[in-house]
Structure formats: structure tokens, C-alpha cells
N, CA, C and O atoms as CSV, one atom per row, in Angstrom:
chain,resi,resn,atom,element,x,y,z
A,1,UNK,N,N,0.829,-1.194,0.000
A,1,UNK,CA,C,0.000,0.000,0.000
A,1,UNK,C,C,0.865,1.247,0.000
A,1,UNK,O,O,0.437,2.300,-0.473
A,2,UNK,N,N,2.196,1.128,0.577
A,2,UNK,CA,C,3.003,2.171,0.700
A,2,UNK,C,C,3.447,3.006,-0.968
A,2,UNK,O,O,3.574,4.149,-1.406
A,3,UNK,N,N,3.554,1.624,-1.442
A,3,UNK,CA,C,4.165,1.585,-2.847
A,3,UNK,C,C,3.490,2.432,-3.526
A,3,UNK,O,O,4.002,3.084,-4.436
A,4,UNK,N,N,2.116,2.548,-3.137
A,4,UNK,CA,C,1.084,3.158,-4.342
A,4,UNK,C,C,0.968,4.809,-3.838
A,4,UNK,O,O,0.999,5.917,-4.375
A,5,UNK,N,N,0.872,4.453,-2.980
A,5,UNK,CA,C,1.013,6.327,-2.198
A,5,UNK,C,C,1.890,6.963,-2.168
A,5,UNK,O,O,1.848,8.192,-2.132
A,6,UNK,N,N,3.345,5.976,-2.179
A,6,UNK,CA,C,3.972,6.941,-2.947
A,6,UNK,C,C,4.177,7.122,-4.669
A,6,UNK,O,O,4.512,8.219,-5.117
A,7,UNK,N,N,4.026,6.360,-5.255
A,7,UNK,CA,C,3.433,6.629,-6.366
A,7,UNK,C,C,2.906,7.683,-7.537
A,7,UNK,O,O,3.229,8.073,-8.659
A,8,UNK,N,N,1.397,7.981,-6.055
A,8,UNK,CA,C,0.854,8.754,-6.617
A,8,UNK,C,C,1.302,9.875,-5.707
A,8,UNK,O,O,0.449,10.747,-5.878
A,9,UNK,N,N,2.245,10.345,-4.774
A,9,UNK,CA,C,2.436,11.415,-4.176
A,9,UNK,C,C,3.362,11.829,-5.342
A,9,UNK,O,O,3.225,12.963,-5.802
A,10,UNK,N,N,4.354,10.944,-5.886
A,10,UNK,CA,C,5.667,11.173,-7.025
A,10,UNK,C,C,4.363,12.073,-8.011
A,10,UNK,O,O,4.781,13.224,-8.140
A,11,UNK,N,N,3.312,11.961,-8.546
A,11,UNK,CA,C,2.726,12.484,-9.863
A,11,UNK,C,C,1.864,13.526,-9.317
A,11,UNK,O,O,1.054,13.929,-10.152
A,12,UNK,N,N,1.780,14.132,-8.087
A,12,UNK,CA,C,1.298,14.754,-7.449
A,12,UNK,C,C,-0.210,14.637,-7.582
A,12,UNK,O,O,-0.826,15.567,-8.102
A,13,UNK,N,N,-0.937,13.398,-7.084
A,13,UNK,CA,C,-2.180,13.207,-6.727
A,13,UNK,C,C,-2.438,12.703,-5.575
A,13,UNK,O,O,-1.771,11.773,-5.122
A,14,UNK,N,N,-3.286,13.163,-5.040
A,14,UNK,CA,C,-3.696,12.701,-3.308
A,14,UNK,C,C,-4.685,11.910,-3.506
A,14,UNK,O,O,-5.395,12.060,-4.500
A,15,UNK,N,N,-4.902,10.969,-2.640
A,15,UNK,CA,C,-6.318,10.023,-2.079
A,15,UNK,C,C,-7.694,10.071,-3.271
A,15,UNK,O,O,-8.240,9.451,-4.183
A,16,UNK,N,N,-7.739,11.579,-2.274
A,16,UNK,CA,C,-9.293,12.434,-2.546
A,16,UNK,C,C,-9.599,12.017,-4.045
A,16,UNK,O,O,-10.336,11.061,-4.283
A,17,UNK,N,N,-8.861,12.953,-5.292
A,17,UNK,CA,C,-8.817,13.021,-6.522
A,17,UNK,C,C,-8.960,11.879,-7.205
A,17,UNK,O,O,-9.764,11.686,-8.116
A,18,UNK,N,N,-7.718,10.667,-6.507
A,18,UNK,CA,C,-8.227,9.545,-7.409
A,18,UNK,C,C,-9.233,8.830,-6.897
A,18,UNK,O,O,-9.908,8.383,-7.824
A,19,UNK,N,N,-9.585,8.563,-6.012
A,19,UNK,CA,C,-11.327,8.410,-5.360
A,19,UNK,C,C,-11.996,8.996,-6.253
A,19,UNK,O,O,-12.270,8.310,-7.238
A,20,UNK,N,N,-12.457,10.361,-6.227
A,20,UNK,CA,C,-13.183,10.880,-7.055
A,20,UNK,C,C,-13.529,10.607,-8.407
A,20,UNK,O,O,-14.698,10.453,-8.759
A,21,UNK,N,N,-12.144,10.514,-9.505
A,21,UNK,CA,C,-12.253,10.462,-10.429
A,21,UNK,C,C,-12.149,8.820,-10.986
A,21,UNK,O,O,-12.193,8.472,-12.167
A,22,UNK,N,N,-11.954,7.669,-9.442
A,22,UNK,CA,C,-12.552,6.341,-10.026
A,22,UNK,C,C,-14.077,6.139,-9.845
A,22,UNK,O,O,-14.713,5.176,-10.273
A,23,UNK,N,N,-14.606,7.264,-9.097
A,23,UNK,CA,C,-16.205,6.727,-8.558
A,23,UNK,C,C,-16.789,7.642,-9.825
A,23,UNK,O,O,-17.968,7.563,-10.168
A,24,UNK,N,N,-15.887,8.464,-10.438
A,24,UNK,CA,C,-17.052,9.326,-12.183
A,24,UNK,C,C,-16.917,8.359,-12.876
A,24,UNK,O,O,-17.987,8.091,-13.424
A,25,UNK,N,N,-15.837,7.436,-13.232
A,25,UNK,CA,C,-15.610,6.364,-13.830
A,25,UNK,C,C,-15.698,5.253,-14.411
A,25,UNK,O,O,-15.677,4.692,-15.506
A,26,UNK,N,N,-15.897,4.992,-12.339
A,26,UNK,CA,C,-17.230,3.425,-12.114
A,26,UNK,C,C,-18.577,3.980,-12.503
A,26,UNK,O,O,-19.451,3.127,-12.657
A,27,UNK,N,N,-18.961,5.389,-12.716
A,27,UNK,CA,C,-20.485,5.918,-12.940
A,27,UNK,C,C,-20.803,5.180,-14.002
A,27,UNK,O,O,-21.464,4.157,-14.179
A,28,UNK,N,N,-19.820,6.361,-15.086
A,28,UNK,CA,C,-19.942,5.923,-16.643
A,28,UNK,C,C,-19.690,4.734,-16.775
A,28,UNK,O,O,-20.122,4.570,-17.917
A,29,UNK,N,N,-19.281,3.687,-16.438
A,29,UNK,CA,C,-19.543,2.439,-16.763
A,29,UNK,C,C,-21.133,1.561,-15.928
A,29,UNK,O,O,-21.834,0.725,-16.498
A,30,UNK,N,N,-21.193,1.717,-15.500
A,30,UNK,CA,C,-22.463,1.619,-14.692
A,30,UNK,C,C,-23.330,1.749,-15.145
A,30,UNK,O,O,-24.210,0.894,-15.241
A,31,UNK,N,N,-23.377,3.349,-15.760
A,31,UNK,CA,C,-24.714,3.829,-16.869
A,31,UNK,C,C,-24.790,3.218,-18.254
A,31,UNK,O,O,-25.851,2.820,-18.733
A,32,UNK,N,N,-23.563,3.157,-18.910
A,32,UNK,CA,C,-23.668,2.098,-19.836
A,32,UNK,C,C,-24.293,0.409,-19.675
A,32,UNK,O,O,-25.228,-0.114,-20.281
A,33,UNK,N,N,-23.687,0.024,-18.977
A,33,UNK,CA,C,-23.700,-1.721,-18.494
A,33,UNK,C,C,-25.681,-1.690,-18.301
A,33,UNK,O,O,-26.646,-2.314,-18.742
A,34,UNK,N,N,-25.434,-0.678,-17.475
A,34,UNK,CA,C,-27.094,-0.475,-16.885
A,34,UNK,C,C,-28.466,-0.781,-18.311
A,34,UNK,O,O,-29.453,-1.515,-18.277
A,35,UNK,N,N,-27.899,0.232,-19.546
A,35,UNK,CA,C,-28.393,0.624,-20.239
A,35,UNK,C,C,-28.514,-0.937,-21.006
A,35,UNK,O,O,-29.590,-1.381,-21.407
A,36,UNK,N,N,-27.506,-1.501,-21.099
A,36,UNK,CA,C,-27.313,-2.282,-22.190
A,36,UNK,C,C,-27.868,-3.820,-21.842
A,36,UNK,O,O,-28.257,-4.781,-22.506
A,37,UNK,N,N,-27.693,-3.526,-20.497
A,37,UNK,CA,C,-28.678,-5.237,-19.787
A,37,UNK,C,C,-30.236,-4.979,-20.067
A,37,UNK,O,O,-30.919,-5.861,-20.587
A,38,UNK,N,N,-30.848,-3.558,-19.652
A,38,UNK,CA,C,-31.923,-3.332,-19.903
A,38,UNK,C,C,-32.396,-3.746,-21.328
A,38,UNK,O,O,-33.478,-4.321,-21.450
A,39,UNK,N,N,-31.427,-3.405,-22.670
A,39,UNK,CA,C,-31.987,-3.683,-24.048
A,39,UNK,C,C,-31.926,-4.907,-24.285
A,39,UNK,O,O,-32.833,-5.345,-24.992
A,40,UNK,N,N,-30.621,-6.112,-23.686
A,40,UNK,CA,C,-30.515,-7.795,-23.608
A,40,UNK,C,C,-31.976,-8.036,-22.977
A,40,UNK,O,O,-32.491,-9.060,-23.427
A,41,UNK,N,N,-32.787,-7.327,-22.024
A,41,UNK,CA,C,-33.011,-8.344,-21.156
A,41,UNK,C,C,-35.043,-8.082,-22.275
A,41,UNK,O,O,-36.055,-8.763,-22.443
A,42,UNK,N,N,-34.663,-7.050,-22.586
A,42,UNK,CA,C,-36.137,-6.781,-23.520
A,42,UNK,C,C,-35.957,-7.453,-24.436
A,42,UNK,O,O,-36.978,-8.022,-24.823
A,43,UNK,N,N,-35.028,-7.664,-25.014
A,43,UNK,CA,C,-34.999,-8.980,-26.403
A,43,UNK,C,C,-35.124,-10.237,-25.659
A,43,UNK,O,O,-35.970,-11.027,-26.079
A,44,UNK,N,N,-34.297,-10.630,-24.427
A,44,UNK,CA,C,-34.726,-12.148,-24.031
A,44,UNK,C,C,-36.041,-12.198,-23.744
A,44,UNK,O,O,-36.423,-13.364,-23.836
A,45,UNK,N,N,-37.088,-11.303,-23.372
A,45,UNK,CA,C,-38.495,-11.252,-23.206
A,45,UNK,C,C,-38.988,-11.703,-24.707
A,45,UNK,O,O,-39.662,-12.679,-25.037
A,46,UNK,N,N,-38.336,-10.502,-25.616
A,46,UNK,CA,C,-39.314,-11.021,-26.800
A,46,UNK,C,C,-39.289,-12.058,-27.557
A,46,UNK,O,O,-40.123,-12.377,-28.404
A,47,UNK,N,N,-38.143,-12.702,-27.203
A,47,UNK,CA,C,-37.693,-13.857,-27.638
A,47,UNK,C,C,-38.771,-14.812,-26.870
A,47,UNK,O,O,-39.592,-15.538,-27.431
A,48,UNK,N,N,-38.621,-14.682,-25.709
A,48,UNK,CA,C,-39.107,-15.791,-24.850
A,48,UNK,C,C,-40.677,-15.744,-25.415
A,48,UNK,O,O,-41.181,-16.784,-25.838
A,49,UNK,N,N,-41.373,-14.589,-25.405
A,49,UNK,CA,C,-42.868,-14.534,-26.138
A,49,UNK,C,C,-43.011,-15.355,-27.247
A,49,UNK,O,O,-44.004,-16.047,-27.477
A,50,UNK,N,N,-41.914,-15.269,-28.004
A,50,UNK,CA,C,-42.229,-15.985,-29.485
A,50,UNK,C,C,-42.098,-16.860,-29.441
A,50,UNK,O,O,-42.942,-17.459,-30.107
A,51,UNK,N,N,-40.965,-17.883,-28.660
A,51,UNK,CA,C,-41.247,-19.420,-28.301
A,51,UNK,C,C,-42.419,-19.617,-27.989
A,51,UNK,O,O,-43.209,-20.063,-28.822
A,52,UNK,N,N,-42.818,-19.309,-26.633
A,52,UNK,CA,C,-44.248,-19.741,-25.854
A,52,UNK,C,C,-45.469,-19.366,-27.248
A,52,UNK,O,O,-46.427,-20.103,-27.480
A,53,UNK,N,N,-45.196,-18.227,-27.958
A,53,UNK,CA,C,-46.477,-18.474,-29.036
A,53,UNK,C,C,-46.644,-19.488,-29.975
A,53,UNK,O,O,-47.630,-19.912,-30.577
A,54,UNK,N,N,-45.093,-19.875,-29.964
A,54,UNK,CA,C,-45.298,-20.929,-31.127
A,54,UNK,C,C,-45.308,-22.179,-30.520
A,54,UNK,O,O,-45.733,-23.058,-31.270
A,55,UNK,N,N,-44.899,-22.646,-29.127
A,55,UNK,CA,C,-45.310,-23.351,-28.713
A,55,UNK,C,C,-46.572,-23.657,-28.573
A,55,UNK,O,O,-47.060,-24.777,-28.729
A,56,UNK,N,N,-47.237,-22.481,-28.220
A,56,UNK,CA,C,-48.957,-23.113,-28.279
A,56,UNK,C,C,-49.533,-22.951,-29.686
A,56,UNK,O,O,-50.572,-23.516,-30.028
A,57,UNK,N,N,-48.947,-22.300,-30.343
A,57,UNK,CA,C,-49.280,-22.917,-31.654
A,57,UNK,C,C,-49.259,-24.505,-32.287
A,57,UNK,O,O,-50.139,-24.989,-32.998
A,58,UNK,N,N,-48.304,-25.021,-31.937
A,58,UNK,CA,C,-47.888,-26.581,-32.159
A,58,UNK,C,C,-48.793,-27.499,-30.994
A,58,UNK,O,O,-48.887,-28.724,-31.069
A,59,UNK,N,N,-49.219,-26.949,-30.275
A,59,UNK,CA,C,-49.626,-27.769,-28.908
A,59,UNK,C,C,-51.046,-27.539,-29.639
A,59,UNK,O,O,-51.601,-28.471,-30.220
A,60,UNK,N,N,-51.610,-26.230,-29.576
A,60,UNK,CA,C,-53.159,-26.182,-29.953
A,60,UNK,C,C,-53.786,-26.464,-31.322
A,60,UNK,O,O,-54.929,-26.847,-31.572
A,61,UNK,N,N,-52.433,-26.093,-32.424
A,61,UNK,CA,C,-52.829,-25.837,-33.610
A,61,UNK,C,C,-53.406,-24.839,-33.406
A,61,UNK,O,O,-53.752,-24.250,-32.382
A,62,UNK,N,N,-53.557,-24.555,-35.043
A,62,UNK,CA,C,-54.048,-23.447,-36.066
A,62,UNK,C,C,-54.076,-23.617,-37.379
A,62,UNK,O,O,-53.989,-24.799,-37.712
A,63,UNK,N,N,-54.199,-22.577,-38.550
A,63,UNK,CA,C,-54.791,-22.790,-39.603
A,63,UNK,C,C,-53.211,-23.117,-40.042
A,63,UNK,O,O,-53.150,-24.153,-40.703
A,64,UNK,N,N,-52.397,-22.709,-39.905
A,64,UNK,CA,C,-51.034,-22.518,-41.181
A,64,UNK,C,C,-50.024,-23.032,-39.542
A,64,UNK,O,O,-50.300,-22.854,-38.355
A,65,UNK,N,N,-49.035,-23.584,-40.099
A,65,UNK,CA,C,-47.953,-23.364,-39.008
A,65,UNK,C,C,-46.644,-22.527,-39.503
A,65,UNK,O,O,-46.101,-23.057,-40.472
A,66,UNK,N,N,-46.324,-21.908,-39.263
A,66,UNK,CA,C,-45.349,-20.782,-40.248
A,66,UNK,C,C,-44.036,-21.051,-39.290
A,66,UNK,O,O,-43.140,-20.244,-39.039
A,67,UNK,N,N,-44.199,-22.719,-38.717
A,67,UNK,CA,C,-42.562,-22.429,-37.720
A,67,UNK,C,C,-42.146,-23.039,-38.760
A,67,UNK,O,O,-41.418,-22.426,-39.541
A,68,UNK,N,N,-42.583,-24.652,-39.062
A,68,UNK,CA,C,-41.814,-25.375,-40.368
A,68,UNK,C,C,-42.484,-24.980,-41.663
A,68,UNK,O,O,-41.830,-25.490,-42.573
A,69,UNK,N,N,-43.462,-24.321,-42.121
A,69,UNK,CA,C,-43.719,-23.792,-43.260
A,69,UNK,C,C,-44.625,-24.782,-43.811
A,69,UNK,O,O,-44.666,-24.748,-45.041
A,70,UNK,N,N,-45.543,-25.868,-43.125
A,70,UNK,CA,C,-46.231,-26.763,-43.563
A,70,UNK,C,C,-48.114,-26.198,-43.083
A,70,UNK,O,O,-48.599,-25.493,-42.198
A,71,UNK,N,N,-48.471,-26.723,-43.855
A,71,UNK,CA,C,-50.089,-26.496,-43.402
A,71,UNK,C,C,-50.790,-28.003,-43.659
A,71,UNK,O,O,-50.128,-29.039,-43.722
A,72,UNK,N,N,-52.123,-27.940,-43.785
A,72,UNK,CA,C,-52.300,-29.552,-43.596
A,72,UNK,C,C,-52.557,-30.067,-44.945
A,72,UNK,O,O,-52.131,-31.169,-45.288
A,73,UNK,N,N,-53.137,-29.422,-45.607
A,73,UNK,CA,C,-53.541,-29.997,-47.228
A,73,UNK,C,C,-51.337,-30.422,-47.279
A,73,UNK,O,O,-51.252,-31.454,-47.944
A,74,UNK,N,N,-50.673,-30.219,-47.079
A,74,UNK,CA,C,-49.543,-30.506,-47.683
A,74,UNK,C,C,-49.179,-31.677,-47.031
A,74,UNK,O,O,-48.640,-32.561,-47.697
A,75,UNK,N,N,-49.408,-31.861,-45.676
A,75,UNK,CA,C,-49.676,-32.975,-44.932
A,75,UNK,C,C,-50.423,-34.433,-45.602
A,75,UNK,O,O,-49.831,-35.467,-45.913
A,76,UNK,N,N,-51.649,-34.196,-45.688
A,76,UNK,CA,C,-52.205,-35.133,-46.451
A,76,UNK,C,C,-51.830,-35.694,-47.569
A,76,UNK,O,O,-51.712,-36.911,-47.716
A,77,UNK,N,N,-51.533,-34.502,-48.774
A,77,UNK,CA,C,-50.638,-35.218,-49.766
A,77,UNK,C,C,-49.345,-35.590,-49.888
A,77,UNK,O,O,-48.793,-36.053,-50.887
A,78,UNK,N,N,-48.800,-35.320,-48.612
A,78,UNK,CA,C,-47.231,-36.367,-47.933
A,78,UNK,C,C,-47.810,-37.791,-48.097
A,78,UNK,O,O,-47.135,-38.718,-48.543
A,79,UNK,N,N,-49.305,-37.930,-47.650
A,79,UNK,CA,C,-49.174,-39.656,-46.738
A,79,UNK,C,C,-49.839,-39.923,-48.077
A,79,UNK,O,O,-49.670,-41.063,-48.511
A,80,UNK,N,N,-50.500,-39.164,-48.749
A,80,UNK,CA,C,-50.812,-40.062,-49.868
A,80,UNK,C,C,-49.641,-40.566,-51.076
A,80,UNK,O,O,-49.586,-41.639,-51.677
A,81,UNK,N,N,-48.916,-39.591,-51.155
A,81,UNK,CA,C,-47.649,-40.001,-52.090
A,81,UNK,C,C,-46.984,-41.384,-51.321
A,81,UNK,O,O,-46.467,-42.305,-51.954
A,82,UNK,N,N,-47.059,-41.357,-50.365
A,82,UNK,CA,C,-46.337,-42.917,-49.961
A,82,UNK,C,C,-46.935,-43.914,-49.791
A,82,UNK,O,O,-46.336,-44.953,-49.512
């Protein structure tokens, strides 16, 4: 610890200053990080919506399924070709 105080006494900075100017520092990174989990965490939502819709799409059905691009008339003439 000695090492560093004198250090920064050699470049003429005290305690206070570099305190200060690591806690504006840690801000701006903070406000970024902050910002940027918030926009990850709204895409893992919308992501997560669109599974669960298409999950109950496949579970309940519907008219078209637009996950594999099949509907049922195409179905039927699968089992009849074989």
C-alpha cells in the first residue's frame, strides 16, 4: 500500500482526486452496463414470447404453421404419395 502512495504522491495526486475520479468512472460504466442489460433483457423477453407463441401454436394448432412452413392440405398429400 506504501508503494502506491507513494506513487501517486511522485505524480502529485492525493487520495481524494483519485477516489473521485474512479467513482465518475465506475459511474460511466455503470450507466452504460445499466443501459445495455436493460436492451438484452427486452430482447430475451421477446424472444421468450415468441417461443411460448409458437409453442402453443404446435400444442393447440391453427390454420397454417409458419414455424416449419407446412399447413395440412400438404400434410395429407405427404401420406398419400407414400
Amino acid at each position: 500500500m506504501e508503494a502506491i502512495l507513494d506513487l501517486l504522491q511522485a505524480i502529485q495526486l492525493n487520495m481524494l482526486e483519485v477516489a473521485i475520479a474512479c467513482l465518475f468512472i465506475f459511474g460511466i460504466g455503470y450507466l452504460f452496463g445499466s443501459k445495455k442489460v436493460r436492451k438484452l433483457t427486452q430482447e430475451v423477453y421477446g424472444l421468450q414470447k415468441d417461443v411460448l407463441d409458437l409453442n402453443e401454436e404446435l400444442l393447440y394448432g391453427g390454420s397454417d404453421t409458419p414455424v416449419i412452413g407446412l399447413n395440412h392440405d400438404s400434410i395429407k398429400s405427404a401420406k398419400l404419395a407414400k
